[in-house]
C-alpha positions as CSV (number, residue, x, y, z in Angstrom):
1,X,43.9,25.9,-25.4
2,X,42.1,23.2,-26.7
3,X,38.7,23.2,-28.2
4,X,35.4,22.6,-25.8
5,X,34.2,19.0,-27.3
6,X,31.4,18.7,-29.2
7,X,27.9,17.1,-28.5
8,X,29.0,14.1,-31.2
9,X,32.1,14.0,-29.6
10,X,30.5,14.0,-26.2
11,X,28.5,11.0,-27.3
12,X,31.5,8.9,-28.7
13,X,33.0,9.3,-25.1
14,X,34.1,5.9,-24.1
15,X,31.6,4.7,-20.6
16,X,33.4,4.0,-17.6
17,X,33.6,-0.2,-16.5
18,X,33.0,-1.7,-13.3
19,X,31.6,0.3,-10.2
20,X,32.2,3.9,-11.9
21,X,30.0,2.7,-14.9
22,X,27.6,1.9,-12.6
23,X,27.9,5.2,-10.3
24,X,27.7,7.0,-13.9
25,X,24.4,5.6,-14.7
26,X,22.2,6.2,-11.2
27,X,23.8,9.5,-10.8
28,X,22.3,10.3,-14.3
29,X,18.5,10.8,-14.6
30,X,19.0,10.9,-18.2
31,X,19.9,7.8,-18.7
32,X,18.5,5.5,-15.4
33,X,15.2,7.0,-15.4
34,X,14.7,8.6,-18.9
35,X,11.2,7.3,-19.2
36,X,9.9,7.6,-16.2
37,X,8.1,10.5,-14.6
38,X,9.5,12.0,-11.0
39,X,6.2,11.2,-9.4
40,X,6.2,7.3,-9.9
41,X,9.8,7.3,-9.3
42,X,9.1,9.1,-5.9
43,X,6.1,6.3,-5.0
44,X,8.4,3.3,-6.1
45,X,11.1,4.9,-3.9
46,X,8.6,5.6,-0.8
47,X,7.1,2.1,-1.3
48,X,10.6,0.5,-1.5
49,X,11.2,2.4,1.7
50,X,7.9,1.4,3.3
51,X,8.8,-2.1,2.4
52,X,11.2,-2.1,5.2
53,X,9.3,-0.3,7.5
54,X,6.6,-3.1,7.3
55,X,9.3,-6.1,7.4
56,X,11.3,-4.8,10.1
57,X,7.7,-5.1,12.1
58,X,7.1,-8.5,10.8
59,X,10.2,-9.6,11.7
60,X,9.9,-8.4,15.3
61,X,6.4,-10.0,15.6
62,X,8.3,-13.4,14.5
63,X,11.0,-12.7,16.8
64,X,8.9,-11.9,19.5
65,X,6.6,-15.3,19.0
66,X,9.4,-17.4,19.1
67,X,11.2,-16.3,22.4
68,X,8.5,-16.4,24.3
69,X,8.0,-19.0,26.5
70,X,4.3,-18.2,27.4
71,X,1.8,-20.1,24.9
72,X,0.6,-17.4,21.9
73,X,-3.2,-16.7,21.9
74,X,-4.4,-19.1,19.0
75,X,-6.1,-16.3,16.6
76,X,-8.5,-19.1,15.3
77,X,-10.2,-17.9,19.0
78,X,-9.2,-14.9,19.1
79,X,-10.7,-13.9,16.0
80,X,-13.9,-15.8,15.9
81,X,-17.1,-14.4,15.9
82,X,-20.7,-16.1,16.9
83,X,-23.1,-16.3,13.9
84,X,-26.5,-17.7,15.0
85,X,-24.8,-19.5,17.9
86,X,-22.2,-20.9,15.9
87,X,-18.0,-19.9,16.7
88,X,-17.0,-19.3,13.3
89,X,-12.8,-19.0,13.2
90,X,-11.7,-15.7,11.3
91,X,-14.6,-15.0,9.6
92,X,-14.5,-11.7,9.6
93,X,-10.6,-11.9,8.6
94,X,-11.8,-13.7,5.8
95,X,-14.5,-11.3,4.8
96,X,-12.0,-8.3,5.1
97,X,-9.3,-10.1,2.9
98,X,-12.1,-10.6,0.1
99,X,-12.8,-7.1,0.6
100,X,-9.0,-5.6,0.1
101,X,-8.2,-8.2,-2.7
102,X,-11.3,-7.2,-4.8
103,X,-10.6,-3.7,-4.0
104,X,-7.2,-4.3,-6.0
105,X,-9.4,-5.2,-8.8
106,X,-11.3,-2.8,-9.1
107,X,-8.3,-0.2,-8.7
108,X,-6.3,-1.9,-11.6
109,X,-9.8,-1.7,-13.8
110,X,-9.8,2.2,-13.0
111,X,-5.7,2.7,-14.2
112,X,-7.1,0.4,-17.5
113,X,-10.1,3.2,-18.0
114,X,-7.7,6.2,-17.1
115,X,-5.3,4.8,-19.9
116,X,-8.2,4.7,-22.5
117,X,-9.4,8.3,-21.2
118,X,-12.9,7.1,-20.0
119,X,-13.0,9.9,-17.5
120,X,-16.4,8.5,-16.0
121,X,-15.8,4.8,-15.6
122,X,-12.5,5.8,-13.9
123,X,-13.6,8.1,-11.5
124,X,-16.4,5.6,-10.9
125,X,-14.3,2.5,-10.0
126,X,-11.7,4.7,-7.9
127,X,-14.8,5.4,-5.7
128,X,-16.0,2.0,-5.5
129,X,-12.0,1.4,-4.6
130,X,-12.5,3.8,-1.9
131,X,-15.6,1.5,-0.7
132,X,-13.7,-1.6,-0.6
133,X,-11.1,0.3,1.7
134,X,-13.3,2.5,3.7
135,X,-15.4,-1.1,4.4
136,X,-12.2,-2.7,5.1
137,X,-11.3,0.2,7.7
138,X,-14.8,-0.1,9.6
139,X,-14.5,-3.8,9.9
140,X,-10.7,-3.2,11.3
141,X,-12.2,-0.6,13.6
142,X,-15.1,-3.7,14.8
143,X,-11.9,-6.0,15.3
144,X,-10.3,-3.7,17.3
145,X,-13.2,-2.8,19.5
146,X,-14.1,-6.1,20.5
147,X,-10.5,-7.4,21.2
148,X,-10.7,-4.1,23.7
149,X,-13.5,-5.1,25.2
150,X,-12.4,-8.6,25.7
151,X,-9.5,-7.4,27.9
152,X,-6.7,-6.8,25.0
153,X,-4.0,-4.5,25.8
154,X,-1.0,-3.4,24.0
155,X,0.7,-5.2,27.4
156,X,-1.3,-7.9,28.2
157,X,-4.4,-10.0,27.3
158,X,-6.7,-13.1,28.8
159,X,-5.3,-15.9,27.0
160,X,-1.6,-16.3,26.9
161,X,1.5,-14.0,25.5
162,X,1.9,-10.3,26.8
163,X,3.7,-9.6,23.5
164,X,0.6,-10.7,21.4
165,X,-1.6,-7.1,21.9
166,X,1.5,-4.8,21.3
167,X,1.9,-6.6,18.0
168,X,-1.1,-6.9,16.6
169,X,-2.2,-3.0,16.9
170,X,1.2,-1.8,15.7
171,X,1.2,-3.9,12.9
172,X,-2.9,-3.5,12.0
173,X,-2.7,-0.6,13.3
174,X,0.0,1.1,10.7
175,X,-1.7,-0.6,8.2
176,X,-4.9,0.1,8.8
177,X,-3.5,4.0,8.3
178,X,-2.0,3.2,5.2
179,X,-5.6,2.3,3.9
180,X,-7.5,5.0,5.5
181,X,-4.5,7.5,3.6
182,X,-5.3,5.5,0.6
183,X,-9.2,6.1,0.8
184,X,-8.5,9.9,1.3
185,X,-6.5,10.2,-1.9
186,X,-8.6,8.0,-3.8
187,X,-11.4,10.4,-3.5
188,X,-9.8,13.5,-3.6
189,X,-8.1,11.9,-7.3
190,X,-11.5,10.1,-8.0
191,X,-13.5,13.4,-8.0
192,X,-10.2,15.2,-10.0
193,X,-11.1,12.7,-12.5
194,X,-14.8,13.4,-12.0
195,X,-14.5,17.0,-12.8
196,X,-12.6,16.6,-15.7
197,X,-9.4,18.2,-14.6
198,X,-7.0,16.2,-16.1
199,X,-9.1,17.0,-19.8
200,X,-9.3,20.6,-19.1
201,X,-6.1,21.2,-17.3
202,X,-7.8,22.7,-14.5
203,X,-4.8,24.1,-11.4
204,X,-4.8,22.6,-8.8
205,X,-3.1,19.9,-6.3
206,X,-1.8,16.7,-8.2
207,X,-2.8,18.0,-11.5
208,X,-1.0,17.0,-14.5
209,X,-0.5,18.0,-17.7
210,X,-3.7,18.3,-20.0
211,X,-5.0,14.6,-20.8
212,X,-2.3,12.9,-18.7
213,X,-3.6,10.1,-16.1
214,X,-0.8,9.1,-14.6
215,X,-1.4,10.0,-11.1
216,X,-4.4,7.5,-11.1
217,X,-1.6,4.6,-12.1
218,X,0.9,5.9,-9.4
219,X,-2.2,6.1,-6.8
220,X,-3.0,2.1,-8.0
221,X,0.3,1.4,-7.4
222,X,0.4,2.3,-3.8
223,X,-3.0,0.6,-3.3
224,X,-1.8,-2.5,-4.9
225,X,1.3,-2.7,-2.0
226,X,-1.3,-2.0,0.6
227,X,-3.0,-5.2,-0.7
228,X,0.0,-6.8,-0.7
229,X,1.3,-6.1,2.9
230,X,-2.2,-7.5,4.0
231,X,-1.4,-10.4,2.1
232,X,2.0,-11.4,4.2
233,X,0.3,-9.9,7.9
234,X,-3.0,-11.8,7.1
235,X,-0.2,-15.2,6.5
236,X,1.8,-14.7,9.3
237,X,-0.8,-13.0,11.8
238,X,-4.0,-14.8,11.4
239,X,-2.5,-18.1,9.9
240,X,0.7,-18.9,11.5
Protein backbone atom coordinates (compact mmCIF):
# COMPACT_ATOMS: atom_id res chain seq x y z
CA UNK A 1 0.00 0.00 0.00
CA UNK A 2 1.37 3.16 -0.80
CA UNK A 3 1.94 5.97 1.48
CA UNK A 4 -0.96 8.84 2.06
CA UNK A 5 0.85 12.01 0.24
CA UNK A 6 2.08 14.65 2.11
CA UNK A 7 0.82 18.30 2.49
CA UNK A 8 4.25 19.37 0.33
CA UNK A 9 3.52 16.80 -1.88
CA UNK A 10 -0.09 17.81 -2.11
CA UNK A 11 1.02 21.22 -3.10
CA UNK A 12 3.53 20.15 -5.93
CA UNK A 13 0.41 18.40 -7.47
CA UNK A 14 0.30 19.37 -11.07
CA UNK A 15 -3.38 21.81 -11.69
CA UNK A 16 -5.67 20.41 -14.11
CA UNK A 17 -5.82 22.64 -17.80
CA UNK A 18 -8.76 23.70 -19.69
CA UNK A 19 -12.38 23.43 -18.32
CA UNK A 20 -11.32 21.01 -15.25
CA UNK A 21 -8.74 23.70 -14.10
CA UNK A 22 -11.41 25.92 -14.17
CA UNK A 23 -14.18 23.59 -12.39
CA UNK A 24 -11.07 23.00 -9.77
CA UNK A 25 -10.85 26.60 -8.85
CA UNK A 26 -14.87 27.71 -8.28
CA UNK A 27 -15.50 24.51 -6.67
CA UNK A 28 -12.71 25.50 -4.19
CA UNK A 29 -13.36 28.37 -1.68
CA UNK A 30 -9.91 28.21 -0.78
CA UNK A 31 -8.58 29.28 -3.59
CA UNK A 32 -11.58 31.51 -5.61
CA UNK A 33 -12.68 33.30 -2.73
CA UNK A 34 -9.79 33.10 -0.10
CA UNK A 35 -10.05 36.70 0.79
CA UNK A 36 -13.36 37.36 0.89
CA UNK A 37 -15.89 36.97 3.60
CA UNK A 38 -19.27 34.63 3.04
CA UNK A 39 -21.43 37.65 3.66
CA UNK A 40 -20.17 39.96 0.77
CA UNK A 41 -19.84 36.99 -1.42
CA UNK A 42 -23.61 36.24 -0.61
CA UNK A 43 -24.66 40.18 -1.50
CA UNK A 44 -22.44 40.15 -4.70
CA UNK A 45 -24.20 36.87 -5.59
CA UNK A 46 -27.87 38.19 -4.59
CA UNK A 47 -27.14 41.48 -6.49
CA UNK A 48 -25.72 39.57 -9.54
CA UNK A 49 -29.01 37.71 -9.27
CA UNK A 50 -31.19 40.79 -8.79
CA UNK A 51 -29.40 42.18 -11.81
CA UNK A 52 -31.50 39.97 -13.89
CA UNK A 53 -34.44 40.32 -12.12
CA UNK A 54 -34.42 44.12 -12.93
CA UNK A 55 -33.26 43.70 -16.67
CA UNK A 56 -35.65 41.09 -17.53
CA UNK A 57 -38.26 44.00 -16.47
CA UNK A 58 -36.53 46.54 -18.46
CA UNK A 59 -36.42 44.55 -21.19
CA UNK A 60 -40.16 43.79 -21.21
CA UNK A 61 -40.99 47.55 -20.72
CA UNK A 62 -38.79 48.11 -24.04
CA UNK A 63 -40.50 45.24 -25.60
CA UNK A 64 -43.77 46.27 -24.65
CA UNK A 65 -43.17 50.18 -25.97
CA UNK A 66 -42.19 49.07 -29.16
CA UNK A 67 -45.10 46.74 -30.24
CA UNK A 68 -47.49 48.75 -29.43
CA UNK A 69 -49.18 50.51 -31.93
CA UNK A 70 -51.16 52.94 -29.57
CA UNK A 71 -48.93 56.31 -29.05
CA UNK A 72 -46.94 55.95 -25.30
CA UNK A 73 -47.97 58.71 -22.75
CA UNK A 74 -45.07 61.27 -23.22
CA UNK A 75 -43.72 61.22 -19.34
CA UNK A 76 -42.55 64.97 -19.87
CA UNK A 77 -46.69 65.36 -19.13
CA UNK A 78 -47.13 62.73 -17.31
CA UNK A 79 -44.75 63.71 -14.80
CA UNK A 80 -44.99 67.35 -14.57
CA UNK A 81 -46.11 69.10 -11.75
CA UNK A 82 -47.57 72.95 -11.50
CA UNK A 83 -45.30 75.28 -9.42
CA UNK A 84 -46.88 78.74 -9.14
CA UNK A 85 -48.83 78.19 -12.27
CA UNK A 86 -46.04 77.09 -14.20
CA UNK A 87 -45.99 73.02 -15.85
CA UNK A 88 -42.66 72.10 -14.88
CA UNK A 89 -41.61 68.60 -16.87
CA UNK A 90 -40.19 65.94 -14.28
CA UNK A 91 -39.40 68.05 -11.66
CA UNK A 92 -40.01 66.02 -9.10
CA UNK A 93 -38.10 63.11 -11.08
CA UNK A 94 -35.30 65.31 -11.04
CA UNK A 95 -35.51 66.25 -7.35
CA UNK A 96 -35.76 62.39 -6.41
CA UNK A 97 -32.67 61.48 -8.60
CA UNK A 98 -30.63 64.30 -6.74
CA UNK A 99 -31.89 62.76 -3.71
CA UNK A 100 -30.82 58.88 -4.43
CA UNK A 101 -27.51 59.98 -6.01
CA UNK A 102 -26.39 62.09 -2.97
CA UNK A 103 -27.66 59.40 -0.78
CA UNK A 104 -24.83 57.17 -2.53
CA UNK A 105 -22.56 59.72 -1.21
CA UNK A 106 -23.17 59.88 1.76
CA UNK A 107 -23.31 56.02 2.14
CA UNK A 108 -19.72 55.62 0.58
CA UNK A 109 -18.52 58.47 3.27
CA UNK A 110 -20.06 56.16 6.16
CA UNK A 111 -18.06 52.68 4.67
CA UNK A 112 -14.83 55.42 4.62
CA UNK A 113 -15.64 56.25 8.56
CA UNK A 114 -16.46 52.50 9.38
CA UNK A 115 -12.97 51.62 7.84
CA UNK A 116 -11.10 54.23 10.05
CA UNK A 117 -13.39 52.99 13.13
CA UNK A 118 -15.10 56.42 13.76
CA UNK A 119 -18.09 54.76 15.24
CA UNK A 120 -20.04 58.09 15.52
CA UNK A 121 -19.58 59.76 12.16
CA UNK A 122 -20.59 56.29 10.67
CA UNK A 123 -23.57 55.67 12.40
CA UNK A 124 -24.33 59.38 11.66
CA UNK A 125 -24.07 59.33 7.86
CA UNK A 126 -25.87 55.78 7.61
CA UNK A 127 -28.82 57.75 9.17
CA UNK A 128 -28.63 60.65 7.03
CA UNK A 129 -28.46 57.70 4.12
CA UNK A 130 -31.61 56.49 5.51
CA UNK A 131 -33.05 60.23 4.96
CA UNK A 132 -32.11 60.41 1.50
CA UNK A 133 -34.02 56.99 0.96
CA UNK A 134 -36.88 57.37 3.22
CA UNK A 135 -37.33 61.09 1.33
CA UNK A 136 -36.94 59.37 -1.92
CA UNK A 137 -39.72 56.78 -0.83
CA UNK A 138 -42.32 59.56 0.23
CA UNK A 139 -41.84 61.41 -2.94
CA UNK A 140 -42.38 57.89 -4.96
CA UNK A 141 -45.45 57.39 -2.74
CA UNK A 142 -46.65 61.37 -3.99
CA UNK A 143 -45.90 60.11 -7.67
CA UNK A 144 -47.90 57.34 -7.32
CA UNK A 145 -50.85 58.97 -5.74
CA UNK A 146 -51.32 61.53 -8.12
CA UNK A 147 -50.89 59.24 -11.27
CA UNK A 148 -53.98 57.35 -9.35
CA UNK A 149 -55.90 60.04 -9.05
CA UNK A 150 -55.38 61.14 -12.59
CA UNK A 151 -57.07 57.91 -13.81
CA UNK A 152 -53.66 55.47 -13.94
CA UNK A 153 -54.27 51.95 -13.75
CA UNK A 154 -52.08 49.01 -14.07
CA UNK A 155 -54.49 48.36 -17.30
CA UNK A 156 -55.26 51.51 -18.66
CA UNK A 157 -54.68 55.34 -18.42
CA UNK A 158 -56.10 58.87 -20.09
CA UNK A 159 -53.56 59.50 -22.50
CA UNK A 160 -52.48 56.69 -24.77
CA UNK A 161 -50.79 52.93 -24.17
CA UNK A 162 -52.64 50.40 -21.83
CA UNK A 163 -49.20 48.81 -21.23
CA UNK A 164 -47.80 52.16 -19.85
CA UNK A 165 -49.49 51.78 -16.03
CA UNK A 166 -48.64 48.04 -15.64
CA UNK A 167 -44.97 49.01 -16.31
CA UNK A 168 -44.30 51.75 -14.53
CA UNK A 169 -45.71 50.39 -10.91
CA UNK A 170 -43.94 47.09 -11.44
CA UNK A 171 -40.81 48.47 -12.29
CA UNK A 172 -41.11 51.67 -9.55
CA UNK A 173 -42.77 49.68 -7.72
CA UNK A 174 -40.03 46.79 -7.02
CA UNK A 175 -37.75 49.35 -6.77
CA UNK A 176 -39.20 51.53 -4.61
CA UNK A 177 -39.18 48.16 -2.19
CA UNK A 178 -35.70 47.68 -2.67
CA UNK A 179 -35.10 51.26 -1.08
CA UNK A 180 -37.62 51.09 1.62
CA UNK A 181 -35.60 47.39 2.58
CA UNK A 182 -32.61 49.36 2.30
CA UNK A 183 -33.81 52.27 4.76
CA UNK A 184 -34.84 49.43 7.28
CA UNK A 185 -31.37 47.88 7.41
CA UNK A 186 -29.64 51.06 7.35
CA UNK A 187 -31.04 51.92 10.62
CA UNK A 188 -31.20 48.85 12.29
CA UNK A 189 -26.96 48.72 11.19
CA UNK A 190 -26.76 52.56 11.83
CA UNK A 191 -27.86 52.30 15.48
CA UNK A 192 -25.59 48.72 15.78
CA UNK A 193 -22.90 51.13 15.01
CA UNK A 194 -24.44 53.66 17.32
CA UNK A 195 -24.25 51.38 20.25
CA UNK A 196 -20.94 50.33 19.79
CA UNK A 197 -21.53 46.70 19.04
CA UNK A 198 -19.18 46.07 16.64
CA UNK A 199 -16.32 47.61 19.43
CA UNK A 200 -17.70 45.65 22.18
CA UNK A 201 -18.82 42.54 20.42
CA UNK A 202 -22.13 42.82 21.70
CA UNK A 203 -24.60 39.30 20.29
CA UNK A 204 -26.81 39.92 18.39
CA UNK A 205 -28.23 39.90 14.53
CA UNK A 206 -25.58 40.87 11.93
CA UNK A 207 -22.91 41.17 14.48
CA UNK A 208 -19.39 40.57 13.59
CA UNK A 209 -16.45 39.90 15.11
CA UNK A 210 -15.11 42.52 17.74
CA UNK A 211 -13.88 45.83 15.71
CA UNK A 212 -14.91 44.41 12.31
CA UNK A 213 -17.18 46.89 9.98
CA UNK A 214 -17.71 45.02 7.28
CA UNK A 215 -21.36 44.66 7.22
CA UNK A 216 -21.58 48.60 6.89
CA UNK A 217 -19.41 48.01 3.38
CA UNK A 218 -21.66 44.99 2.31
CA UNK A 219 -24.85 47.20 3.28
CA UNK A 220 -23.19 50.25 0.96
CA UNK A 221 -22.79 47.89 -1.56
CA UNK A 222 -26.33 46.99 -1.99
CA UNK A 223 -27.32 50.70 -1.67
CA UNK A 224 -24.89 51.67 -4.27
CA UNK A 225 -26.92 49.04 -6.90
CA UNK A 226 -30.13 50.51 -5.84
CA UNK A 227 -28.73 53.85 -7.05
CA UNK A 228 -27.65 52.33 -9.95
CA UNK A 229 -30.87 50.54 -11.09
CA UNK A 230 -32.48 54.05 -10.66
CA UNK A 231 -30.01 55.36 -12.85
CA UNK A 232 -30.89 52.91 -16.05
CA UNK A 233 -35.17 53.13 -15.08
CA UNK A 234 -34.86 56.96 -14.57
CA UNK A 235 -32.97 56.69 -18.59
CA UNK A 236 -35.19 54.53 -20.07
CA UNK A 237 -38.55 55.44 -18.14
CA UNK A 238 -38.55 59.10 -17.67
CA UNK A 239 -36.18 59.97 -20.68
CA UNK A 240 -36.78 57.70 -23.45
Amino acid sequence: MSAPLKPSSLETLPRPSGLAGLAADWASDQRAFKNVSWGKAMMWIFLLSDTFIFGCFLIAYMSARMATTVPWPNPSEVFALEIGGVHVPLILIAIMTFVLISSSGTMAMAVNCGYRRDRRKTAALMLLTALFGATFVGMQAFEWSKLIAEGVRPWGNPWGAAQFGSTFFMITGFHGTHVTIGVIFLLIIARKVWRGDFDTERRGFFTSRKGHYEIVEITGLYWHFVDLVWVFIFAFFYLW
